[in-house]
N, C-alpha and C positions, 0 to 999 in steps of 0.2 A: 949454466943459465936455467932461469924456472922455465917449467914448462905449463903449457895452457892448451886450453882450446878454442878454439874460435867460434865466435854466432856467426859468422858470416861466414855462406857457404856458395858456390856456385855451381849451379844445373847446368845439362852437355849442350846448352846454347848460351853459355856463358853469363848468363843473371846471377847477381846474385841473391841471395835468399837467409835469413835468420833462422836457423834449421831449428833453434827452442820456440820458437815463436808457429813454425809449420808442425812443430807434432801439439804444442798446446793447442792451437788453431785444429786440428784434427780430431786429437781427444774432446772439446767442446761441441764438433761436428756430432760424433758417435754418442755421444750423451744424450743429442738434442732429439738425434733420433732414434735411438732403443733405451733410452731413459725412462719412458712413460711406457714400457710394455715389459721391464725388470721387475718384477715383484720380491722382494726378500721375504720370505718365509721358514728361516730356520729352527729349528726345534735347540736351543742351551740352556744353558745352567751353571750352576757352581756345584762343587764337591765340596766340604770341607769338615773339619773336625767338630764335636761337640766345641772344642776352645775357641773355635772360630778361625783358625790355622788351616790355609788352602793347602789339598791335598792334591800333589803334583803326580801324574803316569797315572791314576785310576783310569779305569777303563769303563765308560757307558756304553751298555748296547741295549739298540732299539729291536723291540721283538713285534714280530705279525701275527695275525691271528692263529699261526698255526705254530707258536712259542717256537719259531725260527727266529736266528738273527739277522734282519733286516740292516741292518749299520752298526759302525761302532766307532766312539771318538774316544780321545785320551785326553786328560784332561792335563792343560797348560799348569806353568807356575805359579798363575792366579788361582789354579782349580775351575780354571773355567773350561766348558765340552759345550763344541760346536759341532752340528749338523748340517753343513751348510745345503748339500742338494738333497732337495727331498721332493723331484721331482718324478722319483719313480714308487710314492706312495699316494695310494688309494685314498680318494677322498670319501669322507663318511663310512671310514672305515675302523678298528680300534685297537691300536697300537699301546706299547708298555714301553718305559723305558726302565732301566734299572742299574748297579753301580756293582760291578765285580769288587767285591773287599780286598784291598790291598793288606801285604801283611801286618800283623798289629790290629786290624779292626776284628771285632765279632757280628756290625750288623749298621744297618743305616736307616734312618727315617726321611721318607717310605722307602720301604722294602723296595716298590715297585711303586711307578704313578703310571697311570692309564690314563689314555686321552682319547679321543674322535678326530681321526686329523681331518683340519675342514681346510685345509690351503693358507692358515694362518700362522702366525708364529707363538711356539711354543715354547714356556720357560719353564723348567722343572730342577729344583735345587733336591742336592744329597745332604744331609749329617750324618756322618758316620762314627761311631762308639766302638 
């Protein structure tokens, strides 16, 4: 016999209850209320070749005033690199990011991009040669 699940569920006073319907009912809750106090602020980009061929595992890392590295993403099957919490950087402060060469490349444009992080979101694309 197939097997399933059921929406109908009953709590330890015997009601019952549509248990998809109490977590969407929920998740709608927590939306309504830390919705408007979430800010996205990610720092990404694309990697990719002069051919325009996304370049997959490169490695970006974000560097701090003191050319420490601050973070580091890898970038997906797109070539895309996310930074998603950048909660523990300095506002009006002026950060680098820049793209380790994977083997095969000799160098990428820019080298480096600098920014001022002010709490907004930043996009910084690689080409690499």
């Amino acid at each position: 016999m197939g097997k399933h699940i059921t929406t109908t569920c009953h709590d330890p006073s015997g009601r019952s209850f549509n248990a998809a319907q109490l977590l969407l009912d929920d998740l709608q809750a927590l939306q309504a209320t830390f919705g408007g106090q979430l800010k996205p602020n990610p720092i990404m980009g694309f990697v990719s070749s002069a051919a325009n061929t996304p370049i997959y595992g490169a490695t970006v890392n974000l560097m701090g005033s003191a050319k420490t590295v601050a973070a580091s993403a890898t970038t997906d099957s797109t070539g895309f690199y996310y930074f998603a919490d950048t909660s523990g950087l300095a506002g009006g402060v002026g950060y680098s990011a820049s793209v380790t060469l994977p083997k095969g490349f000799k160098s990428s444009t820019p080298g480096t991009q600098t920014f001022t992080w002010l709490g907004s979101s930043v996009v910084g694309n690689f080409v690499l040669y």
